[in-house]
Biopython code that builds the backbone (N, CA, C, O; Angstrom):
import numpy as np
from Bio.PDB.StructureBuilder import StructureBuilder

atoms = [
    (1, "UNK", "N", (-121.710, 53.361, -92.775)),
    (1, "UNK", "CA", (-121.049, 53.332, -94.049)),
    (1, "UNK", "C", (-120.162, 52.080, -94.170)),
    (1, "UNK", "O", (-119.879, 51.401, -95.157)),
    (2, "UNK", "N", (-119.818, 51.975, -92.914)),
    (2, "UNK", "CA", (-118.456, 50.588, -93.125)),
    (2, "UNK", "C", (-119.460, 49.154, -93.683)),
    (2, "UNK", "O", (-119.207, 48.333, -94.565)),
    (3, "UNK", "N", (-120.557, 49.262, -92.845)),
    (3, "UNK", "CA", (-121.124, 47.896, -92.801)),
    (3, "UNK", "C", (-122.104, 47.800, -94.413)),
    (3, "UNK", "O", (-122.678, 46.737, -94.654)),
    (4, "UNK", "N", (-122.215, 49.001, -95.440)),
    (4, "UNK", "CA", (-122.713, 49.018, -96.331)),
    (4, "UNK", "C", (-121.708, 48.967, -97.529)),
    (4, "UNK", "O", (-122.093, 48.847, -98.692)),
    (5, "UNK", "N", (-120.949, 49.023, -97.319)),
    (5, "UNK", "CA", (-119.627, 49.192, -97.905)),
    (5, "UNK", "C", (-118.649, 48.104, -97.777)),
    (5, "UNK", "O", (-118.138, 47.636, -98.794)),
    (6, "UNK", "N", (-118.356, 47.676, -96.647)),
    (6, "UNK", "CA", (-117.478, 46.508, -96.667)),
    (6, "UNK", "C", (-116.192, 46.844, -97.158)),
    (6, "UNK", "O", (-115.952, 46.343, -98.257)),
    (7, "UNK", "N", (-115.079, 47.710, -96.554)),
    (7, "UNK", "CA", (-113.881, 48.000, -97.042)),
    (7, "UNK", "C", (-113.044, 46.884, -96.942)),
    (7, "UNK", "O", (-113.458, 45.930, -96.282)),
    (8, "UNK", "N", (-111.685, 46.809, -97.597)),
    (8, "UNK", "CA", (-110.890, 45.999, -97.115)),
    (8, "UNK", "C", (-109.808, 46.336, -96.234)),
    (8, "UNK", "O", (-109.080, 45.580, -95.591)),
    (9, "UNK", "N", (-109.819, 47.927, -96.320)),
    (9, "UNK", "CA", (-109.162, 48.342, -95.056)),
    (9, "UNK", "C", (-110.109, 49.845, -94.414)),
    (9, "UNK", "O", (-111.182, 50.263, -94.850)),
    (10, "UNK", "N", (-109.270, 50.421, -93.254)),
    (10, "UNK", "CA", (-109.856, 52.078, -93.078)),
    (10, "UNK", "C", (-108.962, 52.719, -92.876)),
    (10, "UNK", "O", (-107.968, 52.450, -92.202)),
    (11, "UNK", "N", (-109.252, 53.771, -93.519)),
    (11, "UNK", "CA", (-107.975, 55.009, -93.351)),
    (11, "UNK", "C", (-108.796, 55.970, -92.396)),
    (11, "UNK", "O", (-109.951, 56.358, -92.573)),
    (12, "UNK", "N", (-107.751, 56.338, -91.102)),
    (12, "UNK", "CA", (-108.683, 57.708, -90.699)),
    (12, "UNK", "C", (-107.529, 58.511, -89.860)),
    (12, "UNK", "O", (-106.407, 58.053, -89.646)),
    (13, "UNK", "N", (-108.073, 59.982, -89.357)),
    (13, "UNK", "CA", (-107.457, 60.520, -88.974)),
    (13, "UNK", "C", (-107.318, 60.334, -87.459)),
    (13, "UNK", "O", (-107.958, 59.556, -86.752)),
    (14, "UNK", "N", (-106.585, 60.993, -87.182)),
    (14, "UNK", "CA", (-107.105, 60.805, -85.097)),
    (14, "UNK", "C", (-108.163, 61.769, -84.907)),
    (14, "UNK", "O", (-109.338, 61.523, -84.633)),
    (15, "UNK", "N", (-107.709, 62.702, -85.053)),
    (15, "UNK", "CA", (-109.140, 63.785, -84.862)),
    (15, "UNK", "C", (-109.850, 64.042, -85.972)),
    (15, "UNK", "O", (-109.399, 64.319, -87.084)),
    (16, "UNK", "N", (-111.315, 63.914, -85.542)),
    (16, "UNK", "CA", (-112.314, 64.399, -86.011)),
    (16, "UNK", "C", (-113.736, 64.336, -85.289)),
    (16, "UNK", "O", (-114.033, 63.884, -84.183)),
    (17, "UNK", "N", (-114.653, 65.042, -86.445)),
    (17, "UNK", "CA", (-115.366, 65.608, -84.965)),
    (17, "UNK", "C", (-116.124, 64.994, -84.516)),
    (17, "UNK", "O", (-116.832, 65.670, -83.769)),
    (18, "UNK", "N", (-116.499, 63.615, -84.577)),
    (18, "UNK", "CA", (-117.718, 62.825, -83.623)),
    (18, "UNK", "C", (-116.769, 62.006, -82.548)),
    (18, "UNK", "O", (-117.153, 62.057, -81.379)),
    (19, "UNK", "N", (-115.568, 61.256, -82.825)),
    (19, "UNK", "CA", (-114.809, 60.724, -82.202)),
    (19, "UNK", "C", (-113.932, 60.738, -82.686)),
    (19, "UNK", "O", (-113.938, 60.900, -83.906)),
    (20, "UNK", "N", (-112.449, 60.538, -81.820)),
    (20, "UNK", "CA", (-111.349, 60.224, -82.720)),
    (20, "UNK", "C", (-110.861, 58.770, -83.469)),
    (20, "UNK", "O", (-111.687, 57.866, -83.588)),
    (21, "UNK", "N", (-109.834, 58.648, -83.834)),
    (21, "UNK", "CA", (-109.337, 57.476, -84.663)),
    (21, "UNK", "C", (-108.925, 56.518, -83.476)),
    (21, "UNK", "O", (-108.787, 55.300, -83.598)),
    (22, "UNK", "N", (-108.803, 57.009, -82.679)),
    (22, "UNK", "CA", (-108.258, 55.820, -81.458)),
    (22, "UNK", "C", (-109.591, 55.319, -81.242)),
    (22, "UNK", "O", (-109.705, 54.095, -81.186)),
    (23, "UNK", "N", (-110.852, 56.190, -81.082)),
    (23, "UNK", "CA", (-112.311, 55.570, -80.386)),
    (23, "UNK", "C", (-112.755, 54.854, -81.729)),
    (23, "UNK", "O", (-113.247, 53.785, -81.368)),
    (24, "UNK", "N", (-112.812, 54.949, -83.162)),
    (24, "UNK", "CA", (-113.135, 54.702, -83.960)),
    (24, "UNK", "C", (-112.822, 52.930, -84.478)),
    (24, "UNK", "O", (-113.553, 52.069, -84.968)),
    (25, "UNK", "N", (-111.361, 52.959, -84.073)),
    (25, "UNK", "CA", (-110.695, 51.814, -84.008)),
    (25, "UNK", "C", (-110.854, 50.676, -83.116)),
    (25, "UNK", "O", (-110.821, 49.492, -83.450)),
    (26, "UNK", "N", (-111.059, 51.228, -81.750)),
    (26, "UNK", "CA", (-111.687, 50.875, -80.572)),
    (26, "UNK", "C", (-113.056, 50.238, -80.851)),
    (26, "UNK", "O", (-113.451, 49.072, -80.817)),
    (27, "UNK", "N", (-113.576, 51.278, -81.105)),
    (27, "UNK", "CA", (-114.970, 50.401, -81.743)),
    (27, "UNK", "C", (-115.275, 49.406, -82.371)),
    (27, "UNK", "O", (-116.203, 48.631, -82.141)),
    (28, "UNK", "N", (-114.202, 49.365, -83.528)),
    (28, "UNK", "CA", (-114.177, 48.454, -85.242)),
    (28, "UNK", "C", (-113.900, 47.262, -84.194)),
    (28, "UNK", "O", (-114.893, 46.596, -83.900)),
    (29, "UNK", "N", (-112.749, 46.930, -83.630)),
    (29, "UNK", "CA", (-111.904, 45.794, -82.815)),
    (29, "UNK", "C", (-113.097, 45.349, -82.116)),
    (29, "UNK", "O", (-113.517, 44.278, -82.554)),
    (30, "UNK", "N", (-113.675, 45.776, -81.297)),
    (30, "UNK", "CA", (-114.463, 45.155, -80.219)),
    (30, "UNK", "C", (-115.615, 44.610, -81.106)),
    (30, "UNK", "O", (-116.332, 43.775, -80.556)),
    (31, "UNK", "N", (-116.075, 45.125, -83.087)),
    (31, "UNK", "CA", (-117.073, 43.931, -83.351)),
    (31, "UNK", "C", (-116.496, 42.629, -84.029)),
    (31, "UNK", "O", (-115.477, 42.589, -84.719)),
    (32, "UNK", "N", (-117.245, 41.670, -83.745)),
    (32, "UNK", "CA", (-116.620, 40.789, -83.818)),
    (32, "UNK", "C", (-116.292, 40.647, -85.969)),
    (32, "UNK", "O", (-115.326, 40.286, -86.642)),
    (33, "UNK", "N", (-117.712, 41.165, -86.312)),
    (33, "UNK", "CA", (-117.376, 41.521, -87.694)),
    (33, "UNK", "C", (-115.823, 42.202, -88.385)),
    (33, "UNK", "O", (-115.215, 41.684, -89.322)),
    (34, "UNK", "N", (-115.447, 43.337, -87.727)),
    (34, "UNK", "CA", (-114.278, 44.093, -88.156)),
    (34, "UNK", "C", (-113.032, 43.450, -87.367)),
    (34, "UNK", "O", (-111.836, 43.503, -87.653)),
    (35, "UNK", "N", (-113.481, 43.017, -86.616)),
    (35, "UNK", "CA", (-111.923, 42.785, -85.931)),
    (35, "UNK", "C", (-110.573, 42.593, -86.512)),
    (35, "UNK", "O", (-109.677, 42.980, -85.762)),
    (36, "UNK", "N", (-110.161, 42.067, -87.718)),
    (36, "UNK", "CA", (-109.736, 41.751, -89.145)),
    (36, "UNK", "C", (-109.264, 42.913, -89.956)),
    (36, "UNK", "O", (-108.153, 42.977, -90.481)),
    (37, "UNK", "N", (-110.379, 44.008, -90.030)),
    (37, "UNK", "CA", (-110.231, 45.161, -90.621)),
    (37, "UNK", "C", (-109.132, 45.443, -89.884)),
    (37, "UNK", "O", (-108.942, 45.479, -88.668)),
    (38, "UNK", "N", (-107.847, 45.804, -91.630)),
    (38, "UNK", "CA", (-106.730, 46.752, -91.265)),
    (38, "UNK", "C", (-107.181, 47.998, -91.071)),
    (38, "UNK", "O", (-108.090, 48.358, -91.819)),
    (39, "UNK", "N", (-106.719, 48.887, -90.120)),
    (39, "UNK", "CA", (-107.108, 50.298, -89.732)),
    (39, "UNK", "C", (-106.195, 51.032, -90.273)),
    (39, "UNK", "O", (-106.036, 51.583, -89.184)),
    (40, "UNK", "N", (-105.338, 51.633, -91.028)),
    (40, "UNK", "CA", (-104.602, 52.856, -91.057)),
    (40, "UNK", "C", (-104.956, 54.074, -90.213)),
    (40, "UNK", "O", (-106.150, 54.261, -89.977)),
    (41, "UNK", "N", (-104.222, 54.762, -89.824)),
    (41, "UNK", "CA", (-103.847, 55.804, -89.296)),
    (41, "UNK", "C", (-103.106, 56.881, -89.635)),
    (41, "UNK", "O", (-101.913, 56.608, -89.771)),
    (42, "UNK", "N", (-103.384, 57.954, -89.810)),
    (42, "UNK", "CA", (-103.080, 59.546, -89.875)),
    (42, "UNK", "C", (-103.092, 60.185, -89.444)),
    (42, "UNK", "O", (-104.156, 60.801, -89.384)),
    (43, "UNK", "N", (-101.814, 60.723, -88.643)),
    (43, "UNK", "CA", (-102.001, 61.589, -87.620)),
    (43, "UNK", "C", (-101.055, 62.775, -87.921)),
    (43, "UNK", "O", (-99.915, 62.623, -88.361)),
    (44, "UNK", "N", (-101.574, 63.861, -87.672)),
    (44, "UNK", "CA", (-100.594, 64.851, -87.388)),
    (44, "UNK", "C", (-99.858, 65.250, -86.153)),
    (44, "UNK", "O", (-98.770, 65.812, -86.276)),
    (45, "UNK", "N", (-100.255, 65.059, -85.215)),
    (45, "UNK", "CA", (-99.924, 65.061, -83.847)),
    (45, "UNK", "C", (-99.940, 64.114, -82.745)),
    (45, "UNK", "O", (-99.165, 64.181, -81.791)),
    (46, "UNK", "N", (-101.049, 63.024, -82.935)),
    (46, "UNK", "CA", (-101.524, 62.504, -81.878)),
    (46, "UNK", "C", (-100.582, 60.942, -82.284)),
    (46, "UNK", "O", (-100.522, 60.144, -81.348)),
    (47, "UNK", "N", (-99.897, 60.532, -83.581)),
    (47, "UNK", "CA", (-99.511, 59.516, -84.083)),
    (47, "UNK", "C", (-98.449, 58.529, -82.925)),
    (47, "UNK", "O", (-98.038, 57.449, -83.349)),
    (48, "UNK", "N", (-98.017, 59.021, -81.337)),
    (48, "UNK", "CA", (-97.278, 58.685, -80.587)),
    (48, "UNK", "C", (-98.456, 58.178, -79.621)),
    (48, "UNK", "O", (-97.996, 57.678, -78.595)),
    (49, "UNK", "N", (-99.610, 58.180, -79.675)),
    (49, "UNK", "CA", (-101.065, 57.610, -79.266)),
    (49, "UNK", "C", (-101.304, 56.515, -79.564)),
    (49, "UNK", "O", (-101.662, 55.624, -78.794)),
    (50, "UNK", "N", (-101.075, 56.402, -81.157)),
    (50, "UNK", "CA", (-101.491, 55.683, -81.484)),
    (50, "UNK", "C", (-100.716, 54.343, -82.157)),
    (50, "UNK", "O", (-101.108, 53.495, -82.958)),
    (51, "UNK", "N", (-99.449, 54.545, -81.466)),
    (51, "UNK", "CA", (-98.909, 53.673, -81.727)),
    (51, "UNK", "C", (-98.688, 52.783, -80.457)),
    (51, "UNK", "O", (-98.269, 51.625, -80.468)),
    (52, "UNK", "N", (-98.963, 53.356, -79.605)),
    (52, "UNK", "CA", (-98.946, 52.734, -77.835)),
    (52, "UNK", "C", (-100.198, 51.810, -77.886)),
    (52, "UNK", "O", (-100.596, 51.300, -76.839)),
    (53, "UNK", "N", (-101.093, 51.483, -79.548)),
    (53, "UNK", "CA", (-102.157, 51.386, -79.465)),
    (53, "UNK", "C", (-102.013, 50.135, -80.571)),
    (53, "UNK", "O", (-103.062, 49.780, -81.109)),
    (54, "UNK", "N", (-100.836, 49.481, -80.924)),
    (54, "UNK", "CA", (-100.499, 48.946, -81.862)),
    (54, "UNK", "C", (-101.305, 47.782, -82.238)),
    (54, "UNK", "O", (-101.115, 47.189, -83.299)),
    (55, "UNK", "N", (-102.282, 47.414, -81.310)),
    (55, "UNK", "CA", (-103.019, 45.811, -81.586)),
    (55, "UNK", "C", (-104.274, 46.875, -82.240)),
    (55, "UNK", "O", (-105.352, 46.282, -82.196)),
    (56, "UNK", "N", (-104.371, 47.925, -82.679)),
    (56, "UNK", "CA", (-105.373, 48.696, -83.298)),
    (56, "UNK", "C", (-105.439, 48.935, -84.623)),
    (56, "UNK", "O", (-106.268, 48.847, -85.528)),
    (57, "UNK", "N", (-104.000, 49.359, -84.426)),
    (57, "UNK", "CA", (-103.334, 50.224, -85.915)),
    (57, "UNK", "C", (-102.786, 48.823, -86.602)),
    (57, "UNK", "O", (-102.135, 48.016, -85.939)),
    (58, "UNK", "N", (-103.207, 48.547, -88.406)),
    (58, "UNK", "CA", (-102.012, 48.551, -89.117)),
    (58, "UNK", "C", (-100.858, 49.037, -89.509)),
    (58, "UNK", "O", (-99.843, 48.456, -89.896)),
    (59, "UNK", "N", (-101.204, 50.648, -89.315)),
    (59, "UNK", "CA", (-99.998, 51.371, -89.410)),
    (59, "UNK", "C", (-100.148, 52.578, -89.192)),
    (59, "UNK", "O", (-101.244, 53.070, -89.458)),
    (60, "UNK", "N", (-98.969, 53.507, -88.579)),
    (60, "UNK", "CA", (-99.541, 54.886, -88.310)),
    (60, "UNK", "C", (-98.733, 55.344, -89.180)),
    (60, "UNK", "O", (-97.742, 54.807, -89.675)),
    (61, "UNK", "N", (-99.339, 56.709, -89.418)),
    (61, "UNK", "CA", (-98.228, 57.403, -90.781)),
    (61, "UNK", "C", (-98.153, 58.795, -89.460)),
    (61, "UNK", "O", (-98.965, 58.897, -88.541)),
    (62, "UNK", "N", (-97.386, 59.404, -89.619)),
    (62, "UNK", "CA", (-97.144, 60.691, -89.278)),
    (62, "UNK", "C", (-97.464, 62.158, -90.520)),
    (62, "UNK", "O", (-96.987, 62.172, -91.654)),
    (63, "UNK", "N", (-97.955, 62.768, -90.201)),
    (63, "UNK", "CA", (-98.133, 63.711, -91.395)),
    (63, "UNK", "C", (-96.894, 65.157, -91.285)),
    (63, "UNK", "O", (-96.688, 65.742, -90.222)),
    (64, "UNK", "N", (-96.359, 65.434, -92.293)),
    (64, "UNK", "CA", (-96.718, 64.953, -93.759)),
    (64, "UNK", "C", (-96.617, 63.847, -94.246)),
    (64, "UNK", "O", (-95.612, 63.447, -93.659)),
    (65, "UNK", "N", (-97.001, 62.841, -95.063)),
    (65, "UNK", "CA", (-96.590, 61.276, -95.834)),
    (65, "UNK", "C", (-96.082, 61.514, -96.446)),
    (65, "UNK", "O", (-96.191, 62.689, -96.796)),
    (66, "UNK", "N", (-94.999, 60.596, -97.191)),
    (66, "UNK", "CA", (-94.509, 60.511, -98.278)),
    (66, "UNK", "C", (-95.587, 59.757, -98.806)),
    (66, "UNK", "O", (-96.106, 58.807, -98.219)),
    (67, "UNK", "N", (-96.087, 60.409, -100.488)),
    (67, "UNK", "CA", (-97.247, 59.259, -100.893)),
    (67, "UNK", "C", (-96.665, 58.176, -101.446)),
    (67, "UNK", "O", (-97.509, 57.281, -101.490)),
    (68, "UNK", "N", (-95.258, 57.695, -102.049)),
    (68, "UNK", "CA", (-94.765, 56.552, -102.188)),
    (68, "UNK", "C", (-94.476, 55.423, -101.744)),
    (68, "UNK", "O", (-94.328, 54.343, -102.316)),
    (69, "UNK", "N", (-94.360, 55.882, -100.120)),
    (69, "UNK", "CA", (-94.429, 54.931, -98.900)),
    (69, "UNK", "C", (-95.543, 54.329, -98.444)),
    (69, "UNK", "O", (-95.696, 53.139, -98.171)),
    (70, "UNK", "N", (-96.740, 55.712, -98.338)),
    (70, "UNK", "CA", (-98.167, 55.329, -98.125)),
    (70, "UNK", "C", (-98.566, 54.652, -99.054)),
    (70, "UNK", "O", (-99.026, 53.556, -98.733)),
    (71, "UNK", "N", (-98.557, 55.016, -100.556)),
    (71, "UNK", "CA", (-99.330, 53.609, -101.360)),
    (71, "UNK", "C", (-98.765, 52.445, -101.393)),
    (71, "UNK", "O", (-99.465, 51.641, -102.009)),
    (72, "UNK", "N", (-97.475, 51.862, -100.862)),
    (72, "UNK", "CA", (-96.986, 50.771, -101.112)),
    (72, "UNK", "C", (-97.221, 50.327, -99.683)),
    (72, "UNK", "O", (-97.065, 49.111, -99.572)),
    (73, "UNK", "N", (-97.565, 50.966, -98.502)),
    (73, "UNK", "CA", (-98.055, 50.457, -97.227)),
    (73, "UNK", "C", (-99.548, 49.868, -97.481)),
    (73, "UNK", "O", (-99.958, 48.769, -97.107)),
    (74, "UNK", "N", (-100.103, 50.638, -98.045)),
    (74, "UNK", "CA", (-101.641, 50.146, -98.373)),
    (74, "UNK", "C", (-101.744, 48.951, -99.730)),
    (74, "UNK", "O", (-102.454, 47.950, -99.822)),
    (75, "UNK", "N", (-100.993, 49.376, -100.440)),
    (75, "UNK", "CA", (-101.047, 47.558, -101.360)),
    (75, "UNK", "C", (-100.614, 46.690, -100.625)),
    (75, "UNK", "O", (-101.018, 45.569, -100.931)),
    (76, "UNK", "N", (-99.865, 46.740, -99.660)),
    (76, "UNK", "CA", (-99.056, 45.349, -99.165)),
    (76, "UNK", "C", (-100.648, 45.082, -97.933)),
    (76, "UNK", "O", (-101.032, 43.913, -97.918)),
    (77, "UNK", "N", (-101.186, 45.739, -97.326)),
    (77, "UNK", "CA", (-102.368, 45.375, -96.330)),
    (77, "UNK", "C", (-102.884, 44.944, -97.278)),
    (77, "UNK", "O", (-102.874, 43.719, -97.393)),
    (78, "UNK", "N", (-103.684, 45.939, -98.565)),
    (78, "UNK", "CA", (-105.048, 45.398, -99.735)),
    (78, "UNK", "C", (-104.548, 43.513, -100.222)),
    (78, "UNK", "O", (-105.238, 42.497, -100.133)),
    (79, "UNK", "N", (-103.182, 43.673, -100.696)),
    (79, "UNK", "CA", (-102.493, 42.290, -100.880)),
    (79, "UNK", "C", (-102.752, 41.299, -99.885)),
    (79, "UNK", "O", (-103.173, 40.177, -100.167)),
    (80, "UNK", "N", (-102.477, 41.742, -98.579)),
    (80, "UNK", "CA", (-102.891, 40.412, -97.478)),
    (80, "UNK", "C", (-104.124, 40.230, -97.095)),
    (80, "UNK", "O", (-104.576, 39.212, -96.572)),
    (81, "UNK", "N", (-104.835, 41.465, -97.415)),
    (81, "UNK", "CA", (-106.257, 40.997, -96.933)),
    (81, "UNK", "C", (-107.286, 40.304, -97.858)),
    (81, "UNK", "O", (-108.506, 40.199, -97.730)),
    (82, "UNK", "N", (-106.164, 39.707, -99.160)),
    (82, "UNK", "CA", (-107.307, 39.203, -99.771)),
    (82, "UNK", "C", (-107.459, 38.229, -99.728)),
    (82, "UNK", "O", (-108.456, 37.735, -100.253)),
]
sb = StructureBuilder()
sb.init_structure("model")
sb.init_model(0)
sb.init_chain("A")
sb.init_seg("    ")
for serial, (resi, resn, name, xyz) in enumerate(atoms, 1):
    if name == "N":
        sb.init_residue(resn, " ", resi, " ")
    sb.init_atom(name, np.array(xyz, "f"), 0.0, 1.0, " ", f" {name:<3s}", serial, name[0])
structure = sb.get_structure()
């Protein structure tokens, strides 16, 4: 989907069920295509993971979000990545 799609960023959770957001991210980084791609992060629990993980994450949110914080975190990435 990413490579048909071409996002300018990814939002994901840590868990879910084929891999998590740490392996997901892991993945994106190591092609040389995504490496660039801002990753967001959503975590409900695991968000102290994934911040030990910081050359991964653009940003981790902790859940619950404030959505005022989260959309002005994601315009300021959509803004630089253009």
């Amino acid at each position: 989907m990413i490579q048909a799609e071409r996002p300018s960023l990814v939002i994901t959770d840590f868990m879910m069920p084929l891999m998590t957001g740490l392996e997901l991210a892991q993945a994106l980084k190591a092609t040389p295509e995504y490496r660039d791609l801002p990753i967001v992060l959503m975590s409900g629990a695991q968000g102290t993971i994934a911040r030990d993980h910081h050359e991964l994450f653009a940003v981790v949110f902790d859940k619950p979000l404030r959505k005022g914080h989260l959309l002005e975190q994601l315009r300021k990435l959509t803004d630089f990545a253009r």
